[in-house]
N, C-alpha and C positions, 0 to 999 in steps of 0.2 A: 625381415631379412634385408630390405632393402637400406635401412637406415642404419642397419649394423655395415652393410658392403659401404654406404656411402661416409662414415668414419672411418674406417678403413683405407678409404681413396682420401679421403682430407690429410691423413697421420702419413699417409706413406707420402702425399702432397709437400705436408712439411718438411721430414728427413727429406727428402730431395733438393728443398727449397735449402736447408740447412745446411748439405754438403756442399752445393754449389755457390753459397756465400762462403762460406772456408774455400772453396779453390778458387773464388776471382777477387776475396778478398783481398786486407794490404798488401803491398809487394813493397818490398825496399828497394830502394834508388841509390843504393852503395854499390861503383861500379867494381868486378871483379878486375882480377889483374888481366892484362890484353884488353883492357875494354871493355867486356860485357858485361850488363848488368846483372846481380843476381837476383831471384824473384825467392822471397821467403811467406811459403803459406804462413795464412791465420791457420791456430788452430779451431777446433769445433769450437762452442762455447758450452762447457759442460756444465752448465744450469738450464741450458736450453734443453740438453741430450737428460737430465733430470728430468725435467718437466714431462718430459715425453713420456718417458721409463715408469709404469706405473710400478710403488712398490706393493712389495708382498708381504702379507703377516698370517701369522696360523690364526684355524678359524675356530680354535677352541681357546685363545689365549691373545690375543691379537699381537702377538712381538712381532720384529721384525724377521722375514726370514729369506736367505738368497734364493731361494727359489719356491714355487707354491708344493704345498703337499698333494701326495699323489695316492691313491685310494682311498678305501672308508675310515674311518677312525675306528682305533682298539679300543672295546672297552672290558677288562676284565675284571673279576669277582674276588676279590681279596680277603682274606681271613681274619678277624681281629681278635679272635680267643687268645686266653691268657697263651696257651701252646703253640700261637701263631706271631706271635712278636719274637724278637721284631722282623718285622715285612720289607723284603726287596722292594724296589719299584715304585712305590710311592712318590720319594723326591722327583721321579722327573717326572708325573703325573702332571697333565695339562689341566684338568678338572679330575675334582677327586668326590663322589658321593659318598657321604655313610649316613646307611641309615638300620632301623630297629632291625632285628627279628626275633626268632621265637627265644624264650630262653632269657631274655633283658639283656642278650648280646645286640653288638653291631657287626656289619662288617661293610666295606666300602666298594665300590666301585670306580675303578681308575681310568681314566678316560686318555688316550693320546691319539693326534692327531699328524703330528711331525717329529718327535721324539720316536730316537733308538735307543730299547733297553732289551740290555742283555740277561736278565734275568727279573722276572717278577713271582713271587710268589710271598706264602702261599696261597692258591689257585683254589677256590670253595663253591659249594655247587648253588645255583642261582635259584632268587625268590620272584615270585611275579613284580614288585615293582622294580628291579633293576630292570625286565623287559619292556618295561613302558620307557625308561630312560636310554634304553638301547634304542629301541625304535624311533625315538624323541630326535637321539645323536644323527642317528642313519647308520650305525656302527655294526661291526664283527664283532661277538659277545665271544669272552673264552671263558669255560665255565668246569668246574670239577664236579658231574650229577647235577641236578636239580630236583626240587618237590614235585613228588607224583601223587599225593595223595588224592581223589575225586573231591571236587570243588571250585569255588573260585581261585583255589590257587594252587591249582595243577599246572605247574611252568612249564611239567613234557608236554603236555599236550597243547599249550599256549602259544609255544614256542612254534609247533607246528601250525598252529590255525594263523597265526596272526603275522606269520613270513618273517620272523626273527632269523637274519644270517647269523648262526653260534655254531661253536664248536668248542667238542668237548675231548675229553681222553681217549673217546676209542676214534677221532679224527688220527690219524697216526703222525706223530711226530709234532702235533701241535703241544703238547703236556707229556713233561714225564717227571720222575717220583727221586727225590733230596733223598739219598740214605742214611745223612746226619740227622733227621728230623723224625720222628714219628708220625705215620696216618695219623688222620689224613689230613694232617698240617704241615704236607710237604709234595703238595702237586704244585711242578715247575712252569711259566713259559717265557716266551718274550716276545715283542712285537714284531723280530723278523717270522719266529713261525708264524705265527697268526696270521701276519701279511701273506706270506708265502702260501700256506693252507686257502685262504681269501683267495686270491689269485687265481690259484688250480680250479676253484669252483667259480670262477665267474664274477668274482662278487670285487666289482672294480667303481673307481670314483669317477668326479667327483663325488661327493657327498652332497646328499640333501639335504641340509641344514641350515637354517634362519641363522643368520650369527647376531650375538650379543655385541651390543655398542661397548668400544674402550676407547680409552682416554691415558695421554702423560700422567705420569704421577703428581699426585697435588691436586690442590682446586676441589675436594669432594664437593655436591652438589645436595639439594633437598633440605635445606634447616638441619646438618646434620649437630649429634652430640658430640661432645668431645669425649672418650673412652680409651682405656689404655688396655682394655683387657677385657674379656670375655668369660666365663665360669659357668657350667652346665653339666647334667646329671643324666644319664637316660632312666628311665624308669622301671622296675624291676630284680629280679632277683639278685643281680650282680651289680649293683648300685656298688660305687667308688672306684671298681675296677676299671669302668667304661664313665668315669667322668674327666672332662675335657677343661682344658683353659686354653686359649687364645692371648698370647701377650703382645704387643704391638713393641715394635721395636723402631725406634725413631728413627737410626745409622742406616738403615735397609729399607726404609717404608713399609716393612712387611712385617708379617704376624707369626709368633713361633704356638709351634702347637705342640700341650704337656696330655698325658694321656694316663690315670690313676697316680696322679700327683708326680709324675716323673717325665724330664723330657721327653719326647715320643720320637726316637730316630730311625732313619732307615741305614739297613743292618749292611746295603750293597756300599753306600757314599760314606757311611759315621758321621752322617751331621741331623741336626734337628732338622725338624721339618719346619718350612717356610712359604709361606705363600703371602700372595697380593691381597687379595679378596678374600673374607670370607663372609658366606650368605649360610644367616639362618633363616630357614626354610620350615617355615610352622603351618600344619597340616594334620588334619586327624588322623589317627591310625585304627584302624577296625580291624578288628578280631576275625579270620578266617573261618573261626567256624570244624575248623577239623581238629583230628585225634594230637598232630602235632603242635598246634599251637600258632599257625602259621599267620602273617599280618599282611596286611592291606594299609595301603596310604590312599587318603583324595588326591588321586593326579589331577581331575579337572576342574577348572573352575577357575575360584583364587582364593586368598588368603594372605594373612601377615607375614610381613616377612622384614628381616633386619640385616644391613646389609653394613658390613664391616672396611673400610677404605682411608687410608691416609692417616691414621689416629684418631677418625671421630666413627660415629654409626648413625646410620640413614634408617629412619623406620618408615617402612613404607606395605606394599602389597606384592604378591607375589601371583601373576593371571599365565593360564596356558587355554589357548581355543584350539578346542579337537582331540581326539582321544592320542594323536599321536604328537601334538604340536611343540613349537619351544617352549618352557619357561620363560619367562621375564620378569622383568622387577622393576617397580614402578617407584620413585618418590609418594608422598602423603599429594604433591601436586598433579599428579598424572603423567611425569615427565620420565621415561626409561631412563632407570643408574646405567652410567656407562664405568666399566669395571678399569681398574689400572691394569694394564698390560705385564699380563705374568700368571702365575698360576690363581685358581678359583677353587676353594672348600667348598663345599654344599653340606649341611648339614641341616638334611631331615629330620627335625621334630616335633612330636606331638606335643597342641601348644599349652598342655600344663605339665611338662616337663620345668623340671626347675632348672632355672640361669640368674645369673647376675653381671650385670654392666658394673666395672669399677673405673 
């Protein structure tokens, strides 16, 4: 306390120091008419009044932003079945997860932190590792159901034991139901309810969250490879439908993402999707064990993991300490990727799923 109060007394020391060199500063010596002379302030010196001013960037995306964000981050449960495309919401996604579940589907988890979207769906009922990733965030989960089955991956009851702030359809006014779309690939939200819902209950920031290092675009770091594209299959019943490519596009620095051989767009903006980063995230998947089919990922520990940036790829490891800790991503030398400022893909896979670097 003391050494924060005595920055405190230095900063406000300066801007003091700072006004009062602007007011005794130059004066001109051009006399007015009748005589008197006129006194013309300096003004401040706005690199100094910079230097002061610390800036702000989101802490799930690092850009720059006029002012900091104010509660927890959204994280909601997104649908990827073929009756769920295409999905609201996405594009303005700060981090976006997908990962398996039962069936040889995916479905994603969209994360914002400073981002207003007015519509996201649709809205699908959550697996046990999207609450490890909530918890990870510090985040308000919004969720359509979850798995209740007895086991390791009963989410009602996970959700209770392990203090998951979520909210689902019977939260009132958090989700309600598309009448152009068919159940249940048409529960609605958007980050003001959620916020709003948040709020009413308490559940107020900052956020506890380790932030990930970024960097200007350019400069990738770690021996990376030079790569224009990405190609990967999930595994299972629905093989092609839920296979992905990653194109790098030179003009943008950024990666377009195709999804069962066709652009992948969000259905609110009409444009591909695009981001900065994209991390694969390689990780075994274990079998739950129950009547559904339900899956498990190694949250802890580490693992491989390939990290997508600037037109080349970084192969390196991917460590989280603590069952609730950040992910991170390492170079092959030990040194954290720092990500370019903009959005981040994660994609979850188990690592003999089949990919190709082109």
């Amino acid at each position: 306390m003391l050494r924060r109060g005595s920055r405190l007394v230095r900063l406000l020391g300066l801007l003091v120091a700072i006004v009062s060199l602007a007011a005794c500063g130059a004066h001109s010596s051009a006399p007015r008419p009748g005589g008197s002379r006129a006194v013309a302030r300096a003004p401040i010196n706005a690199r100094v009044l910079a230097a002061v001013a610390q800036p702000v960037y989101g802490p799930l995306d690092g850009v720059s932003l006029p002012a900091a964000a104010e509660g927890l981050p959204v994280a909601v449960v997104i649908d990827n079945a073929l009756p769920a495309r295409p999905q609201y919401g996405l594009a303005q996604a700060e981090v976006v997860y997908e990962l398996l579940v039962e069936g040889g589907i995916t479905r994603f988890l969209a994360v914002y932190s400073h981002a207003a979207v007015s519509r996201i769906e649709p809205v699908r009922s959550v697996r046990t590792p999207f609450l490890r990733l909530a918890l990870e965030l510090d985040a308000v989960l919004a969720h359509a159901g979850a798995a209740a089955e007895e086991g390791p991956a009963d989410a009602v009851s996970q959700m209770r034991q392990w203090g998951v702030h979520h909210l689902e359809e019977e939260a009132g006014g958090v989700i309600s139901r598309d009448p152009s779309r068919a159940a249940p690939h048409n529960a609605v939200t958007s980050t003001a309810a959620v916020r709003a819902a948040a709020g009413a209950r308490g559940w107020s920031g900052p956020a506890r969250l380790s932030l990930w290092h970024f960097k200007e675009d350019g400069g990738a770091s770690g021996a990376p490879v030079t790569a224009a594209s990405l190609d990967f299959d999930t595994t299972g019943i629905n093989r092609g439908a839920f296979a992905v490519r990653w194109e790098y596009d030179p003009a943008s620095n950024s990666y377009l993402r195709f999804q069962g051989g066709a652009p992948h767009r969000d259905a609110g903006t009409n444009t591909q999707l695009r981001v900065k980063n994209v991390v694969i995230h390689l990780a075994p998947v274990i079998p739950a064990g129950d009547r559904s089919g339900h899956l498990l990922y190694q949250s802890e520990g580490s693992g491989r993991a390939l990290v997508l940036r600037d037109g080349v790829v970084t192969e390196g490891t991917w460590r989280t300490d603590g069952p609730n800790g950040r992910t991170r991503y390492y170079d092959e030398s030990g040194r954290e990727i720092a990500f370019n400022r903009g959005a981040t893909w994660v994609e979850m896979l188990p690592p003999e799923a089949p990919r190709r670097l082109a």
